[in-house]
KOLMIKOL-321091 format. One record per residue: residue in one letter; x, z, y of N, C-alpha, C, O in turn. Coordinates in Angstrom, 1 decimal. Atoms other than C-alpha are relative to their C-alpha. Example, Ala and Ser with C-alpha at 12.3 -4.5 7.8 and 13.67 -1.06 7.14 Angstrom:
BEGIN
NODE | type | n.X | n.Z | n.Y | ca.X | ca.Z | ca.Y | c.X | c.Z | c.Y | o.X | o.Z | o.Y
NODE | a | 0.9 | 0.0 | -1.2 | 12.3 | 7.8 | -4.5 | 0.9 | 0.0 | 1.2 | 1.9 | 0.7 | 1.2
NODE | s | -0.9 | 0.0 | -1.1 | 13.7 | 7.1 | -1.1 | -0.8 | 0.8 | 1.1 | -0.3 | 0.9 | 2.2
REM end
This chain:
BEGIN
NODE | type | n.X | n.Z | n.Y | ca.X | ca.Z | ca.Y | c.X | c.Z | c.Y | o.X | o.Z | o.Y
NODE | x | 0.4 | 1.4 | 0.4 | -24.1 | 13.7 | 36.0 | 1.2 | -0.9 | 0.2 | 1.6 | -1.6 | -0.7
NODE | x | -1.5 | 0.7 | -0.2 | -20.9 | 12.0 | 37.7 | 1.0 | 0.3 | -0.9 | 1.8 | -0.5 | -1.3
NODE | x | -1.2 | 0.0 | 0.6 | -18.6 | 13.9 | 35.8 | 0.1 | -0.4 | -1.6 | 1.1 | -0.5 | -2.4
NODE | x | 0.1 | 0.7 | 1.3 | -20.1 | 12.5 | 32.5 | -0.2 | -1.2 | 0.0 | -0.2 | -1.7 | -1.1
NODE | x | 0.0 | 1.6 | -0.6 | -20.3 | 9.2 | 33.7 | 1.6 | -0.2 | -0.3 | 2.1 | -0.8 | -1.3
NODE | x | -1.0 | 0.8 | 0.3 | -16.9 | 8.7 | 34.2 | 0.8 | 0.7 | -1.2 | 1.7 | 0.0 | -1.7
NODE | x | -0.2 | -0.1 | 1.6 | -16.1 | 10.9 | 30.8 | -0.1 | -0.9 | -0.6 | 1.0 | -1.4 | -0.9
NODE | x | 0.2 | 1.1 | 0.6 | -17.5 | 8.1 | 29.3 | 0.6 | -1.5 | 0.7 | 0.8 | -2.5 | -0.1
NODE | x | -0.7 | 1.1 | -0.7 | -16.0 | 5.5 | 31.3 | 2.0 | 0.0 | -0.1 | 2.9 | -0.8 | 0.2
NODE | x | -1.6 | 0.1 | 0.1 | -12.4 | 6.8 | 30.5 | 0.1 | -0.2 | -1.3 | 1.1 | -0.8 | -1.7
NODE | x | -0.1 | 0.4 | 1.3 | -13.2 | 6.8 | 27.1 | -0.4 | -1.7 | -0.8 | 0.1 | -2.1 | -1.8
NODE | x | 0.4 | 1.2 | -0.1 | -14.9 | 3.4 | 27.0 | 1.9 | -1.0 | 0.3 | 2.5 | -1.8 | -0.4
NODE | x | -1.3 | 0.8 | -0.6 | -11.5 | 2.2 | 29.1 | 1.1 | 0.3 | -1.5 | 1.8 | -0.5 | -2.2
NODE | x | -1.1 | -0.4 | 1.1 | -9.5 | 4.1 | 26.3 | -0.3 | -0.7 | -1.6 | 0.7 | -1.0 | -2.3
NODE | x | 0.3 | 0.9 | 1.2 | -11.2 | 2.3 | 23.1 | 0.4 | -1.6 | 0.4 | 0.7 | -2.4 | -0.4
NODE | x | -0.4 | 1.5 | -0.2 | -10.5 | -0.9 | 25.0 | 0.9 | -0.4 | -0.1 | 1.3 | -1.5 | -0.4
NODE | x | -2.1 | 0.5 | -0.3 | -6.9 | -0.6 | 25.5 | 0.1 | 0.0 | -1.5 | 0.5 | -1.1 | -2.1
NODE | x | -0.4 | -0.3 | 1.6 | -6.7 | 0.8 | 21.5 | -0.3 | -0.9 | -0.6 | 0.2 | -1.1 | -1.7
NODE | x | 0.1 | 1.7 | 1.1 | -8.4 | -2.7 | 20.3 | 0.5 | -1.0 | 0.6 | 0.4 | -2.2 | 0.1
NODE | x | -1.0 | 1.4 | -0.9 | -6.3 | -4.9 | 22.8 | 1.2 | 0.4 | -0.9 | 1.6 | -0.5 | -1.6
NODE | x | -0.9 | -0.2 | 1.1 | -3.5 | -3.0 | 20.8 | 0.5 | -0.3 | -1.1 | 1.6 | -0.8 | -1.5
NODE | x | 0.4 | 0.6 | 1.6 | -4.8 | -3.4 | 17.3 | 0.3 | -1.4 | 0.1 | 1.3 | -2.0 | -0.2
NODE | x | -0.3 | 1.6 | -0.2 | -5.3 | -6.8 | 18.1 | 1.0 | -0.4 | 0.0 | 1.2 | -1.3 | -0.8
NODE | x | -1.0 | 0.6 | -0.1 | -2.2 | -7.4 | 19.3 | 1.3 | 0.1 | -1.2 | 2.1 | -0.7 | -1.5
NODE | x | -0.7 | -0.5 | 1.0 | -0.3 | -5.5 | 16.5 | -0.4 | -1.0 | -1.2 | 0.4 | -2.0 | -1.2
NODE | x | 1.0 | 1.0 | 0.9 | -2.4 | -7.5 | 13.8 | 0.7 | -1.7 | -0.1 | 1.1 | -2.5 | -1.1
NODE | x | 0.0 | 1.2 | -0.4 | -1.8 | -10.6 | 15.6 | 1.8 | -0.4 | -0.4 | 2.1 | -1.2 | -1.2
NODE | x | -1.1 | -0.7 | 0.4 | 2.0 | -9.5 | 15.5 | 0.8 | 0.1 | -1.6 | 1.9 | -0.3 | -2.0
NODE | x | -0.3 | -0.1 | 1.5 | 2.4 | -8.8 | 12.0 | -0.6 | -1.4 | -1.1 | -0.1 | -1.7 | -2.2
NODE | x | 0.4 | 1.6 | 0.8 | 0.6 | -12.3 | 10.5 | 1.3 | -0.7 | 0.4 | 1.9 | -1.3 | -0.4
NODE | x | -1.0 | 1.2 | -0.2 | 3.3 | -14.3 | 12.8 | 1.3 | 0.5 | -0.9 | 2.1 | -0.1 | -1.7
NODE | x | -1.4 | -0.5 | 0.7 | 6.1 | -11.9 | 11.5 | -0.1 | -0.6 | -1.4 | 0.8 | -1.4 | -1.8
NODE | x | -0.4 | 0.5 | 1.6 | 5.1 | -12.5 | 7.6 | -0.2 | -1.0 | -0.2 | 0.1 | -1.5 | -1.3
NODE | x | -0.1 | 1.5 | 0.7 | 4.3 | -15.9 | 8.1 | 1.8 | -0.6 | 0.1 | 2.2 | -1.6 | -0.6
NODE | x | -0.8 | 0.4 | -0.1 | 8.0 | -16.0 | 9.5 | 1.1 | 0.4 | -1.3 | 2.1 | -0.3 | -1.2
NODE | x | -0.3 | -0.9 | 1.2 | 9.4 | -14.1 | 6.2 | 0.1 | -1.4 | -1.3 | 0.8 | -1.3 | -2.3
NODE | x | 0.0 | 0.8 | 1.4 | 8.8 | -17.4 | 4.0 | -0.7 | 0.4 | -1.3 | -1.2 | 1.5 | -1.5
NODE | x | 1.2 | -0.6 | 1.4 | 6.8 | -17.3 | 0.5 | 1.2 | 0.9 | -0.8 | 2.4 | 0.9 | -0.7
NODE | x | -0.9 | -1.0 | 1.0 | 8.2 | -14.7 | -2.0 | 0.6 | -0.8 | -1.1 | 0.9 | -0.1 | -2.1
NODE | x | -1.0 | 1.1 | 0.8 | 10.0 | -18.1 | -4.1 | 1.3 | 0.2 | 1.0 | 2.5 | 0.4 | 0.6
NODE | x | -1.1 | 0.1 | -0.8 | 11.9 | -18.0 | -1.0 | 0.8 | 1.2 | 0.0 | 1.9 | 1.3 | -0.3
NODE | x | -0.4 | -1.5 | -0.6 | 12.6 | -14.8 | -0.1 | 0.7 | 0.5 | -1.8 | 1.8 | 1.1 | -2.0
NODE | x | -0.8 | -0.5 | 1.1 | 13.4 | -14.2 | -4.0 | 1.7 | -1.0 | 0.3 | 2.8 | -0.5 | 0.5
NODE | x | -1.4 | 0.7 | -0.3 | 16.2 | -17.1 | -3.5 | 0.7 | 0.4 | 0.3 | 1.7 | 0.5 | -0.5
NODE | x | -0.9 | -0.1 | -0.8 | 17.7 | -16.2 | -0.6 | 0.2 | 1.7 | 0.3 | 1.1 | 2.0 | 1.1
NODE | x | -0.7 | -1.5 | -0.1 | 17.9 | -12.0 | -0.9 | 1.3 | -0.1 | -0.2 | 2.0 | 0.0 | 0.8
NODE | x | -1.3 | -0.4 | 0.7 | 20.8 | -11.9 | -3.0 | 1.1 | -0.7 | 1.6 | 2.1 | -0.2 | 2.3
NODE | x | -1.3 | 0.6 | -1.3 | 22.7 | -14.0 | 0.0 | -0.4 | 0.7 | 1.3 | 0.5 | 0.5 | 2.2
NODE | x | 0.3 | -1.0 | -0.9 | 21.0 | -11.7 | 2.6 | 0.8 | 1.4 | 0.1 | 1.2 | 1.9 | 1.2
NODE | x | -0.7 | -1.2 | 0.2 | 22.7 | -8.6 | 1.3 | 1.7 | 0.0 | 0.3 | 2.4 | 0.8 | 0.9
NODE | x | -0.8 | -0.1 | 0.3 | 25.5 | -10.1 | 0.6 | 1.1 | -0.9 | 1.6 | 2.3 | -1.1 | 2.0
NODE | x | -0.6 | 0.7 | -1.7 | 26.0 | -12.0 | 4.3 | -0.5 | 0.5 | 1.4 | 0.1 | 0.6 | 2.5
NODE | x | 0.2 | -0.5 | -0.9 | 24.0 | -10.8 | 6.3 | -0.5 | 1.8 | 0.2 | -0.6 | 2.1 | 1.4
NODE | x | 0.2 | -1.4 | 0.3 | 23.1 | -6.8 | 5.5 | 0.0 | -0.1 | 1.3 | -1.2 | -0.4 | 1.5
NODE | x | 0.1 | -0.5 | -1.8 | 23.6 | -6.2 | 9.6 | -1.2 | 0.0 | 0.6 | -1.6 | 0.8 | 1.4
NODE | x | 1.2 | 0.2 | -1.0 | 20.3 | -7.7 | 10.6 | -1.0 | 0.1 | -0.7 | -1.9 | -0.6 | -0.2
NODE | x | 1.0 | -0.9 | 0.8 | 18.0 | -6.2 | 8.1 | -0.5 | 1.3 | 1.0 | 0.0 | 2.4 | 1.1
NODE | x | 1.2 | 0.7 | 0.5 | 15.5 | -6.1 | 9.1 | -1.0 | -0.9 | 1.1 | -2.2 | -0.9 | 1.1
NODE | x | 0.1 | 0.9 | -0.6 | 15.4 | -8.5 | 11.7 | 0.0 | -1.6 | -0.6 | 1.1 | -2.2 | -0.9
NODE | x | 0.0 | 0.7 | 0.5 | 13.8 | -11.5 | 10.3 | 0.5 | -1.5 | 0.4 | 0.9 | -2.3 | -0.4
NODE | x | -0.7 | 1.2 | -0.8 | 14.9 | -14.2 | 13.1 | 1.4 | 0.0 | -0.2 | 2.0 | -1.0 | -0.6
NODE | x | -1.5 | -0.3 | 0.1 | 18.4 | -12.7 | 13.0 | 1.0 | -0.2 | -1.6 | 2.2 | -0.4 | -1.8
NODE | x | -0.5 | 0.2 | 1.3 | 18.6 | -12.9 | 9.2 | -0.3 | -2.0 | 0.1 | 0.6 | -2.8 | -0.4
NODE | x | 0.1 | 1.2 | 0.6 | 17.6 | -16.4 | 9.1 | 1.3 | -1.3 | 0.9 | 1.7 | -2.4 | 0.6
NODE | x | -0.7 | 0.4 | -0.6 | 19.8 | -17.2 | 11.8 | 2.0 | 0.1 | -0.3 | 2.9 | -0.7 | 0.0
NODE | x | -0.9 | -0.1 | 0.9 | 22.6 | -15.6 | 9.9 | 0.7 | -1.1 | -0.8 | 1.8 | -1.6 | -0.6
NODE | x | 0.3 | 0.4 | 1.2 | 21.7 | -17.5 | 6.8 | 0.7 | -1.5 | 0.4 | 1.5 | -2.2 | -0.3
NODE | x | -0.3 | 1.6 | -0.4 | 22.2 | -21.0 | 9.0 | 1.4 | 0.0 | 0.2 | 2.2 | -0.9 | -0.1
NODE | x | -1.4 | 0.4 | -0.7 | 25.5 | -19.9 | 10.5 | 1.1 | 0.2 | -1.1 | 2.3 | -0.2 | -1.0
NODE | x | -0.8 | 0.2 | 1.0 | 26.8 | -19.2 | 7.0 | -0.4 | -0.9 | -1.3 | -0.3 | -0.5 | -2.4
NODE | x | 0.6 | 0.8 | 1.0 | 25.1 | -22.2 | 5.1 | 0.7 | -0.7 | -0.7 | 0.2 | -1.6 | -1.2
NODE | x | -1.0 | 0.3 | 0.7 | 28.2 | -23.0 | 3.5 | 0.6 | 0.7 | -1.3 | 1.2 | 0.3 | -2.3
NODE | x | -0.3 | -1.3 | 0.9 | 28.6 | -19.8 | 1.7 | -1.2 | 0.6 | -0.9 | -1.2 | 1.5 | -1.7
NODE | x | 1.3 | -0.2 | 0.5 | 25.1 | -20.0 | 0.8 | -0.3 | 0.2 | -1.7 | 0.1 | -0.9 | -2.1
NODE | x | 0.3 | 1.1 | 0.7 | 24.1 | -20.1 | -2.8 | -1.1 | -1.0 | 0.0 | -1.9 | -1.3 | 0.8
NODE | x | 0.4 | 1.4 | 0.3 | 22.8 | -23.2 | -4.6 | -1.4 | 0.2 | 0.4 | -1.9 | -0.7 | 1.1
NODE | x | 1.1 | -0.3 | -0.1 | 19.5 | -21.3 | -4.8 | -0.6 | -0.2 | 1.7 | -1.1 | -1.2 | 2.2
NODE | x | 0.1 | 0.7 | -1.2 | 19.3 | -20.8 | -1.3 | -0.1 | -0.9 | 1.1 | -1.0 | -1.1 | 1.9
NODE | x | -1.0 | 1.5 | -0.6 | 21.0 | -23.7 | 0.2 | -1.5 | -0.8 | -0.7 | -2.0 | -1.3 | 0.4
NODE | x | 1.3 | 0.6 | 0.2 | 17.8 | -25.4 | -1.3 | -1.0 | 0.2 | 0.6 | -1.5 | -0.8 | 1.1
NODE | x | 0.9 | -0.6 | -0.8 | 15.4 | -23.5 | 0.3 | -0.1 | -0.4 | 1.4 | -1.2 | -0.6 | 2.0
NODE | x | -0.1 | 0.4 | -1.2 | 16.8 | -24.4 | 3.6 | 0.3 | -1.5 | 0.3 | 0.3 | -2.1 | 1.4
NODE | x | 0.3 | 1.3 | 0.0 | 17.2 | -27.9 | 2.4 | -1.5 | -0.7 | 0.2 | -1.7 | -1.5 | 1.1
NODE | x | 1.3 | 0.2 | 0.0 | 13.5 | -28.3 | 1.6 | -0.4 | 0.4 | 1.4 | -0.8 | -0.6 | 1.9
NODE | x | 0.9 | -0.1 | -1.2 | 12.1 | -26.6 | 5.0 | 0.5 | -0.9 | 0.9 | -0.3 | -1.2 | 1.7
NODE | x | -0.4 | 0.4 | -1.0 | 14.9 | -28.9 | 7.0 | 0.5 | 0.9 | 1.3 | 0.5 | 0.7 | 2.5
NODE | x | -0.9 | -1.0 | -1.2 | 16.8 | -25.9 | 8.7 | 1.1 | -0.2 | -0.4 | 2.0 | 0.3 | 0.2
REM end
């Protein structure tokens, strides 16, 4: 009787941790694509992604951080994008 008790009690513990997980993964993946920009943007600014930053694909903080430190080299397309959000 004890040893199905805590059977169930490890498995109980073990579905808990795997939806603290889920959750967190989930939760995870919404902040990432909301950081991604709309697909107007992201069409924009590829072409200058490949072409400046390729290294940090597929780091999306790192690409955008790229993107600032060469906003000179930007194009027109781009360079708008980052005019309108104010980065």
């Amino acid at each position: 009787m004890k040893a199905r008790f805590l059977r169930f009690a490890r498995v109980r513990s073990r579905a808990r941790r795997a939806s603290t997980v889920g959750l967190f993964l989930t939760l995870f993946a919404t902040t990432a694509q909301a950081q991604q920009g709309t697909p107007e943007q992201r069409r924009a600014c590829t072409p200058d992604v490949y072409r400046l930053c390729a290294g940090e694909i597929p780091n999306v903080r790192a690409i955008t951080a790229c993107l600032r430190r060469n906003r000179s080299s930007l194009s027109e397309a781009c360079r708008s994008v980052f005019d309108q959000t104010g980065n």
